[in-house]
DRENPA-3360 file (N, C-alpha, C; in nm, 2 decimals, always signed):
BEGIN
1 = XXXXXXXX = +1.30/-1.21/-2.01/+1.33/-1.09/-1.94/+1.21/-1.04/-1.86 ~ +1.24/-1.01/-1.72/+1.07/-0.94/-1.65/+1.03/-0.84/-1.70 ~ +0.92/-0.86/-1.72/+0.84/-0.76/-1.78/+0.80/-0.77/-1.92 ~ +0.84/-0.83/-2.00/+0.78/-0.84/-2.15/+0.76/-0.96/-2.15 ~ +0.64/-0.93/-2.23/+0.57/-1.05/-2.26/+0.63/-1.15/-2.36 ~ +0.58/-1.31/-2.36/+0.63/-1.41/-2.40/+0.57/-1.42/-2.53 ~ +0.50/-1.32/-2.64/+0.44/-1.30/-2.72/+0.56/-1.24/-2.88 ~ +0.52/-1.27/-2.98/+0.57/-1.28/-3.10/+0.50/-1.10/-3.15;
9 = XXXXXXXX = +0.45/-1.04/-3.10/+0.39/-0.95/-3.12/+0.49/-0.82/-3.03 ~ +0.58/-0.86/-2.93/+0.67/-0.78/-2.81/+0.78/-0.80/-2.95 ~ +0.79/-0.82/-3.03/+0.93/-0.83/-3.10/+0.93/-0.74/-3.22 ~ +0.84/-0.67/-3.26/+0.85/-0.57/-3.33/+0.96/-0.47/-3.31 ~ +0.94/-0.41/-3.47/+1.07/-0.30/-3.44/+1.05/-0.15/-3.47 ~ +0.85/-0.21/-3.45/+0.81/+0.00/-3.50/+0.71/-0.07/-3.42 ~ +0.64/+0.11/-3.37/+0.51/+0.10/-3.31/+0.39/+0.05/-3.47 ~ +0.33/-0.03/-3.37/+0.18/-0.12/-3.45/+0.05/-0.13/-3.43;
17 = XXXXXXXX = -0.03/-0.07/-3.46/-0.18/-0.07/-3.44/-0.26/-0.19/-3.34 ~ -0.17/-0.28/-3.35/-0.20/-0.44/-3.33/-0.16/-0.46/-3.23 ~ -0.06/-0.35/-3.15/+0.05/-0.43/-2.96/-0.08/-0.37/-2.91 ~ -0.08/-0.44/-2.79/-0.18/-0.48/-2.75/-0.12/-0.34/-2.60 ~ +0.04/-0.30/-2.59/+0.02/-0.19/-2.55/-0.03/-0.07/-2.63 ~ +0.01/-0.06/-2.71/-0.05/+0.05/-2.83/-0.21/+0.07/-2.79 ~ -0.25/-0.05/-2.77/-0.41/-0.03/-2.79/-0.48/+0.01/-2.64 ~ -0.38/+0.01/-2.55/-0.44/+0.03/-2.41/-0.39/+0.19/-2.40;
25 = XXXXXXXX = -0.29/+0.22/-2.44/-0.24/+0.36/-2.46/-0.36/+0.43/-2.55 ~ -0.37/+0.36/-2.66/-0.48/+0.45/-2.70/-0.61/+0.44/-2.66 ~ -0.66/+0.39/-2.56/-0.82/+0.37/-2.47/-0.78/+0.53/-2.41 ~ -0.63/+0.51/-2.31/-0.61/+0.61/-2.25/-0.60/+0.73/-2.31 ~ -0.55/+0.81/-2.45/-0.55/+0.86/-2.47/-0.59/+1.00/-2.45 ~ -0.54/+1.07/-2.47/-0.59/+1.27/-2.42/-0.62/+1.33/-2.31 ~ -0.54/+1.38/-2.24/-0.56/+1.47/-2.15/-0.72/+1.48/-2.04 ~ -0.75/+1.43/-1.95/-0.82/+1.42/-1.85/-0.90/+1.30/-1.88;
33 = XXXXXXXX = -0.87/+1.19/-2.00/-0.94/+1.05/-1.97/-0.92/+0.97/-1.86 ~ -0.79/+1.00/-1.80/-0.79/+0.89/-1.66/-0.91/+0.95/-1.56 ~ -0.91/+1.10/-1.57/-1.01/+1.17/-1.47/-1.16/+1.14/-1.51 ~ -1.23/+1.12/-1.60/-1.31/+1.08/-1.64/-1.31/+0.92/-1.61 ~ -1.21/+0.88/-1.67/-1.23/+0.70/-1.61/-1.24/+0.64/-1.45 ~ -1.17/+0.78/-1.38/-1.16/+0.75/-1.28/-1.31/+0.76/-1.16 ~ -1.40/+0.90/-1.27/-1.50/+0.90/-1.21/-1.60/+0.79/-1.24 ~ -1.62/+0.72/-1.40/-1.68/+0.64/-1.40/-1.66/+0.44/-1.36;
41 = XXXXXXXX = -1.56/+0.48/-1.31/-1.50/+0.36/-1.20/-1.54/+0.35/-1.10 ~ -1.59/+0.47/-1.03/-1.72/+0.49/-0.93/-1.83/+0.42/-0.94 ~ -1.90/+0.45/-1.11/-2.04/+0.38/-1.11/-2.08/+0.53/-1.21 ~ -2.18/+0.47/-1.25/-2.26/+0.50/-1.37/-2.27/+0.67/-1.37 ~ -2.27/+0.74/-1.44/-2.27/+0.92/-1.44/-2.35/+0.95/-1.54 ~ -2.42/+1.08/-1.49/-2.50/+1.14/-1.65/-2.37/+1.22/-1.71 ~ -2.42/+1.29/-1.77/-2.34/+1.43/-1.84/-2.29/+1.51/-1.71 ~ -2.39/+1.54/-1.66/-2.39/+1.64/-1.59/-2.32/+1.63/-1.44;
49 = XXXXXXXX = -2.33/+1.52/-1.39/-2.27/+1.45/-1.28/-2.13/+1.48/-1.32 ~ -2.08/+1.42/-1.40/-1.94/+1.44/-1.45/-1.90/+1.59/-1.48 ~ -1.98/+1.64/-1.52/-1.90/+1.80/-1.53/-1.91/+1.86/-1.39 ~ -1.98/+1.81/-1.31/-1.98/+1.89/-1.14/-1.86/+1.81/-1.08 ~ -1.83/+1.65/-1.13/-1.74/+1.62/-1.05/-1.61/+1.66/-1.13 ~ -1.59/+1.70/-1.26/-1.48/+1.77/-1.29/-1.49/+1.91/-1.36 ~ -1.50/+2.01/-1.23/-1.55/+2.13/-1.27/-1.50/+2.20/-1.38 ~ -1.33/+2.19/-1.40/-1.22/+2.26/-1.46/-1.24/+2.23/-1.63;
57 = XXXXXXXX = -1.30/+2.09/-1.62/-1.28/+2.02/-1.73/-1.42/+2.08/-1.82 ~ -1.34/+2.14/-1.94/-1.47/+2.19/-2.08/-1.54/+2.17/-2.15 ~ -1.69/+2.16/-2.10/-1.79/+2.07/-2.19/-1.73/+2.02/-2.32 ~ -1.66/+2.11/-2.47/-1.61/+2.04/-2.55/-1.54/+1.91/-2.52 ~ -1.45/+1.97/-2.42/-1.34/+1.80/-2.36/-1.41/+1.74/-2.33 ~ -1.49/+1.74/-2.24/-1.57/+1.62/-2.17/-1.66/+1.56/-2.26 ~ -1.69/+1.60/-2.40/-1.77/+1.54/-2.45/-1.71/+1.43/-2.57 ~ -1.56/+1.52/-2.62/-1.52/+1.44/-2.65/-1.41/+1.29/-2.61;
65 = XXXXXXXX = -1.40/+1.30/-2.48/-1.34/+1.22/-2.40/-1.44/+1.10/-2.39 ~ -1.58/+1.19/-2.39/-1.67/+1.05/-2.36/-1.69/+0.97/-2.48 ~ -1.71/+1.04/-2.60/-1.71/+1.00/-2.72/-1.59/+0.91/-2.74 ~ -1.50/+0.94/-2.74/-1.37/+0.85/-2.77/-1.38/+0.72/-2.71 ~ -1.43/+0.74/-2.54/-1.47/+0.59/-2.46/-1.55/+0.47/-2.50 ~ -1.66/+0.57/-2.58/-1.81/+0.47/-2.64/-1.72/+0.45/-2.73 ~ -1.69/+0.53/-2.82/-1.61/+0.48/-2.94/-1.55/+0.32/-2.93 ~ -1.41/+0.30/-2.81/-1.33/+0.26/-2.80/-1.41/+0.14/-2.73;
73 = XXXXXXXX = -1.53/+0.16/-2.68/-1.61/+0.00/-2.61/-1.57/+0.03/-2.49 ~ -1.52/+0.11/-2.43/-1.49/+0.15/-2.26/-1.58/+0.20/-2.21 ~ -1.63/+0.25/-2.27/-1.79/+0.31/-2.18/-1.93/+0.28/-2.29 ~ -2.05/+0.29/-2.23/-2.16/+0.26/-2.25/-2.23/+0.40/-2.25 ~ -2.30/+0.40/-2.33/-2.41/+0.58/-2.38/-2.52/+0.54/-2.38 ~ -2.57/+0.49/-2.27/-2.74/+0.45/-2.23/-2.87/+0.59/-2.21 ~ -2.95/+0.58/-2.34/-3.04/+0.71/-2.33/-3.19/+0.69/-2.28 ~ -3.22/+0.66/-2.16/-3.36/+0.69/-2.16/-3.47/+0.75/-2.21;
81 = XXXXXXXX = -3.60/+0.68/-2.17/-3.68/+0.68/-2.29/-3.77/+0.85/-2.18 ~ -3.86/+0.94/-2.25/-3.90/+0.98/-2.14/-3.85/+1.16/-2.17 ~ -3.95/+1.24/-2.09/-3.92/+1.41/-2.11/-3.90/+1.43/-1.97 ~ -3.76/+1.51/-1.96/-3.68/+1.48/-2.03/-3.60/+1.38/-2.06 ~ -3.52/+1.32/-2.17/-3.45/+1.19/-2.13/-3.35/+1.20/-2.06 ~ -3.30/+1.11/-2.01/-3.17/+1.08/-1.96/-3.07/+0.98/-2.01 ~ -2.93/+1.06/-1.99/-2.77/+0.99/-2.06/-2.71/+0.97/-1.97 ~ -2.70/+0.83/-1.95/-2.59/+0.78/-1.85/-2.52/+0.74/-1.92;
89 = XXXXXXXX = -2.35/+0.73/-1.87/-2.21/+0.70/-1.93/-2.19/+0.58/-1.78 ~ -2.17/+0.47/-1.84/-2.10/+0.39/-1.73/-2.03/+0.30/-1.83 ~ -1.91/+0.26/-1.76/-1.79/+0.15/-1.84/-1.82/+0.03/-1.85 ~ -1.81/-0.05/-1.94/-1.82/-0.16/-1.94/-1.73/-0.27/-1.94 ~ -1.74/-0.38/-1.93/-1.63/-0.50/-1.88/-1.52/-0.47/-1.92 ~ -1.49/-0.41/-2.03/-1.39/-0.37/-2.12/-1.31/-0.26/-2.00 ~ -1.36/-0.15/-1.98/-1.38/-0.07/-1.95/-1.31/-0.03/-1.77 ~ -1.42/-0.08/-1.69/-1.36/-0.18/-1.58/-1.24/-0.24/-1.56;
97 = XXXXXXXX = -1.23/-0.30/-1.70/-1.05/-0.41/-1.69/-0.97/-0.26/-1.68 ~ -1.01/-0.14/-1.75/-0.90/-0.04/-1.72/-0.88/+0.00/-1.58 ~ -0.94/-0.01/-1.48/-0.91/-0.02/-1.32/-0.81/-0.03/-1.27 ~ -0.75/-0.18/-1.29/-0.60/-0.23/-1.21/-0.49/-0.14/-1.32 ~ -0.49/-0.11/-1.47/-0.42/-0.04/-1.54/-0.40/+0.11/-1.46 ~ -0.54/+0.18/-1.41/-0.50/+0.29/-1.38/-0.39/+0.33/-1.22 ~ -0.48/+0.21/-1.15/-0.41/+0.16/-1.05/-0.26/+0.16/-1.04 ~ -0.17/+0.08/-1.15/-0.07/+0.05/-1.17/+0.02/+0.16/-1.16;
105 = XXXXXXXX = +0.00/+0.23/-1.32/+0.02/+0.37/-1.32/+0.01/+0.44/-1.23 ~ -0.09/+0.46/-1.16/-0.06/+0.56/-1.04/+0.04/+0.51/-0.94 ~ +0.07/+0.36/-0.91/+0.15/+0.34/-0.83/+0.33/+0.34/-0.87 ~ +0.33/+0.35/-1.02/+0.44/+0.38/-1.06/+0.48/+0.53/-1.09 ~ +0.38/+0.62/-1.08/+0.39/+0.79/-1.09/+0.46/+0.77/-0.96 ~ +0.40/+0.75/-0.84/+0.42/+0.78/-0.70/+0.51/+0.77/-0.64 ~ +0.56/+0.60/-0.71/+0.68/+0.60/-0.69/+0.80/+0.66/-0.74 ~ +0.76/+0.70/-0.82/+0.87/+0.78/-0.92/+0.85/+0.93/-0.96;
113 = XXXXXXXX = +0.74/+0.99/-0.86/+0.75/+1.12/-0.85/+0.81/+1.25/-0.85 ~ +0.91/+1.19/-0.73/+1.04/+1.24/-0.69/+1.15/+1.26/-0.78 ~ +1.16/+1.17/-0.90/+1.28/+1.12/-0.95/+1.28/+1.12/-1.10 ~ +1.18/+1.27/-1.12/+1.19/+1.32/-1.28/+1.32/+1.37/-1.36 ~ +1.33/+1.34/-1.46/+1.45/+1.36/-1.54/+1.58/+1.27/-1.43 ~ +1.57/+1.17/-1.39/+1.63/+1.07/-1.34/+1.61/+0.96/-1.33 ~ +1.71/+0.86/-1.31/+1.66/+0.70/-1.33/+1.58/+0.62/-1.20 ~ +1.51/+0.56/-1.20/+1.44/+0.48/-1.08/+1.51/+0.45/-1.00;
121 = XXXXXX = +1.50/+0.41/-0.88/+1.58/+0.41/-0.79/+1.65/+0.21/-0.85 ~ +1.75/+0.21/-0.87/+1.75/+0.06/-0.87/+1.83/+0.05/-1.04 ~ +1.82/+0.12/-1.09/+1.79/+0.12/-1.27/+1.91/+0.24/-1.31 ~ +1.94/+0.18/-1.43/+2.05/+0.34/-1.51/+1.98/+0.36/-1.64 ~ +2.01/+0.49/-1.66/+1.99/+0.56/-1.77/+2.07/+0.52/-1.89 ~ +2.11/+0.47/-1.93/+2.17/+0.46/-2.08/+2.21/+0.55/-2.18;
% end
């Protein structure tokens, strides 16, 4: 069938720590990580870079959004040596591979913007 994969792990019959959607859903997790991912898809940011480019967004959130990234191996928490020091956040390979994911998603929001609480153009609702 298009779209699922040829994997013995797509045949489950409860959500699993182990699907390897589960585990990209949870990279993305919480409220303004795409905006965050999106800024360090740019290239490398301190703290502070990131709260100017997301003004709205609350040092608490922003700090734990970044926390959850290093956490998760999607970003890098590089501290210079030096008064005062410096913290850059940039993504790593892992991290990066989330690019064409965010990509995707956006291209499926856009397409389907229009067509909330309705089925895709093409598709029924069941």
């Amino acid at each position: 069938m298009p779209g699922l994969p040829d994997d013995a792990r797509a045949a489950v019959r409860a959500p699993s720590p182990d699907c390897p959607v589960e585990i990209a859903l949870g990279a993305l997790r919480g409220r303004w990580t795409t905006l965050v991912l999106r800024e360090l898809l740019r290239g490398p940011h301190t703290y502070s870079e990131l709260a100017a480019a997301l003004p709205a967004l609350s040092d608490k959130v922003l700090t734990d959004r970044l926390g959850q990234l290093v956490a998760d191996g999607v970003a890098h928490r590089d501290r210079t040596a030096g008064w005062p020091s410096t913290v850059r956040y940039e993504l790593t390979e892992r991290g990066r591979a989330l690019g064409p994911v965010l990509q995707s998603l956006w291209d499926w929001g856009a397409a389907t913007a229009g067509h909330r609480g309705t089925a895709p153009p093409g598709t029924s609702v069941e």
